[in-house]
N, C-alpha and C positions, 0 to 999 in steps of 0.2 A: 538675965539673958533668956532666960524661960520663959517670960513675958512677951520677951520679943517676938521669941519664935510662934508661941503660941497666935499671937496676932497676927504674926505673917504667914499662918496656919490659915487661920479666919479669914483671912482678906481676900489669901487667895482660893479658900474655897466659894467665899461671896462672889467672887469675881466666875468663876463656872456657872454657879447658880445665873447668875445675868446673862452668860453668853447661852445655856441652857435656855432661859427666861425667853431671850428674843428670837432663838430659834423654833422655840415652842409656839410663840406668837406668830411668827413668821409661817409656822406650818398651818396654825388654827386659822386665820385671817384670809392667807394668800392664797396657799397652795391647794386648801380642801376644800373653798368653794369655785374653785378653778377651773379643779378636776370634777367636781359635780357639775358645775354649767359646763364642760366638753362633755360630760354625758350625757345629758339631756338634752344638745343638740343633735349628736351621734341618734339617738332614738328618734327625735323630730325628723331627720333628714331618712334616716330606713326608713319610718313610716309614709314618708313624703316621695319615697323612691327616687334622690334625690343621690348619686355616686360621689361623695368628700371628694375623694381624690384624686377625680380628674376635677372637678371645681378647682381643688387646689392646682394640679397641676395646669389649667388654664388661665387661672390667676397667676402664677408664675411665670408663666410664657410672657403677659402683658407688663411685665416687671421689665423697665427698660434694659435695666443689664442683665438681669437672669433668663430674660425673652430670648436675648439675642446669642446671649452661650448658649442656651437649649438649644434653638436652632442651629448652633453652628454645629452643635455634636451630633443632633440628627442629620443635616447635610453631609456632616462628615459620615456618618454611619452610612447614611443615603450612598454615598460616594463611593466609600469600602465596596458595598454589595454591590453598588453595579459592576465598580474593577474585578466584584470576583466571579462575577457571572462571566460580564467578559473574556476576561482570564481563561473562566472554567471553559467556554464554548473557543475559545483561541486554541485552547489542548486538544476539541473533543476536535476543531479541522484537522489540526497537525495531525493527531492519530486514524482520523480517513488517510488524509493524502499518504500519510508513511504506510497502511494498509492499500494504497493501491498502487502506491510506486510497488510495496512488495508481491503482489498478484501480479505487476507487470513484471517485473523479474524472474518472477516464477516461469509465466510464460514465454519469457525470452530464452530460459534454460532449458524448458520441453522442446521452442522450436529451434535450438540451437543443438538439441541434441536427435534432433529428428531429422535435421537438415545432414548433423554429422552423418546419421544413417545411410543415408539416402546418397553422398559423397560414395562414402563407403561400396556399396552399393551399384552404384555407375561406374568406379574405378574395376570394380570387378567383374564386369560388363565386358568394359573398353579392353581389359586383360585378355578376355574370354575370347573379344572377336579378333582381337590381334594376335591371337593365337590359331583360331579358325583359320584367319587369311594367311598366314605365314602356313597353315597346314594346307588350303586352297591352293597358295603360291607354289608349295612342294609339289602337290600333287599334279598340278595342272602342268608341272617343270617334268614332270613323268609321264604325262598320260603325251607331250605334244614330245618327250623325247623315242617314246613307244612308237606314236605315230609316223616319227622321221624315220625310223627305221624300218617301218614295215613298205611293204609295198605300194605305191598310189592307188594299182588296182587295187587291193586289196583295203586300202582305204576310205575311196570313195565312198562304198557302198555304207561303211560302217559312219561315217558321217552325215550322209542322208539321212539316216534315221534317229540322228540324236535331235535334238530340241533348235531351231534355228539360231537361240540364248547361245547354247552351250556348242552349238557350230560354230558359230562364229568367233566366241571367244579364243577356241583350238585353232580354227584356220589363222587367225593375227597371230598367235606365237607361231607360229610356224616360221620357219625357214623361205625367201620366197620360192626358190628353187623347189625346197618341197612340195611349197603351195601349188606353185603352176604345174607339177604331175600330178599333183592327186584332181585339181580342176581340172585336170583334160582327159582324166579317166569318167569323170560326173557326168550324166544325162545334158545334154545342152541348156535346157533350161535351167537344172537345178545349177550349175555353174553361175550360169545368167543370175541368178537371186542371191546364191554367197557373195558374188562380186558387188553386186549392187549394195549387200547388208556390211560390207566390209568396209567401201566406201564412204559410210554414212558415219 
């Protein structure tokens, strides 16, 4: 049994040795003058200034199915960049236009709030003079109930001298019965002219 093993010791280290054998061959033969002529052409081609690798990759290109993937992934690459330029200049409009919609808002709320002002402003105006004329109103309810009471004579003269405006306005509230004495205390013409101003 010692014999056996021994042998089947041997056989199978013979059998390494061989697979050893032909890979050693395999490397002396094939593989190291292989790599010596790709280097000696690598020196041939620098000295020649001559770029491998786009040779190569031009020669791939013409390879009917490797031509035709390369180009589909550069078209597709192609394709990428322009969607993303696209894209990117699609954003840079949006953010104008939302940059000017929002300046036009802005300005919508100055002159909305300048307009309010300005409401504001007019309303307290219109307060102002309606209060004027309600104080006008009173006053003028005074000065033509002052007038009815006084004497025509004594009237007359003090209405010749006020403003023909402000004559007038006092002879129309008048009473007409007032009116007609204090007219016929007035100079004949100055009569003549209120009558004719009152007319009008």
């Amino acid at each position: 049994m010692a014999k056996q093993s021994k042998k089947h010791v041997e056989n199978h280290s013979g059998n390494k040795s061989r697979t050893l054998g032909i890979f050693q061959g395999l490397l002396i033969w094939v593989l190291i003058p292989l790599l010596f002529v790709t280097m000696v052409l690598l020196i041939i081609a620098n000295v020649a200034d001559v770029n491998i690798f786009d040779k190569a990759k031009q020669l791939t290109e013409e390879l009917p199915l490797v031509g035709k993937k390369a180009e589909k992934e550069q078209d597709s690459v192609l394709t990428s960049d322009e969607e993303f330029i696209s894209l990117n200049a699609e954003i840079k409009d949006k953010e104008a236009q939302l940059l000017s919609v929002q300046e036009e808002l802005s300005k919508s709320e100055e002159e909305k709030t300048s307009l309010q002002a300005e409401i504001d402003r007019l309303k307290d105006e219109i307060e102002q003079l309606k209060i004027q004329q309600m104080d006008s109103k009173r006053e003028m309810k005074e000065i033509v109930t002052t007038f009815e009471n006084m004497s025509p004579k004594s009237a007359a003269p003090v209405i010749i001298k006020l403003s023909d405006a402000e004559a007038v306005q006092l002879l129309a509230n008048l009473k007409p019965e007032t009116l007609a004495s204090i007219l016929e205390k007035m100079p004949a013409e100055d009569a003549a002219k209120y009558t004719s101003l009152l007319t009008k």
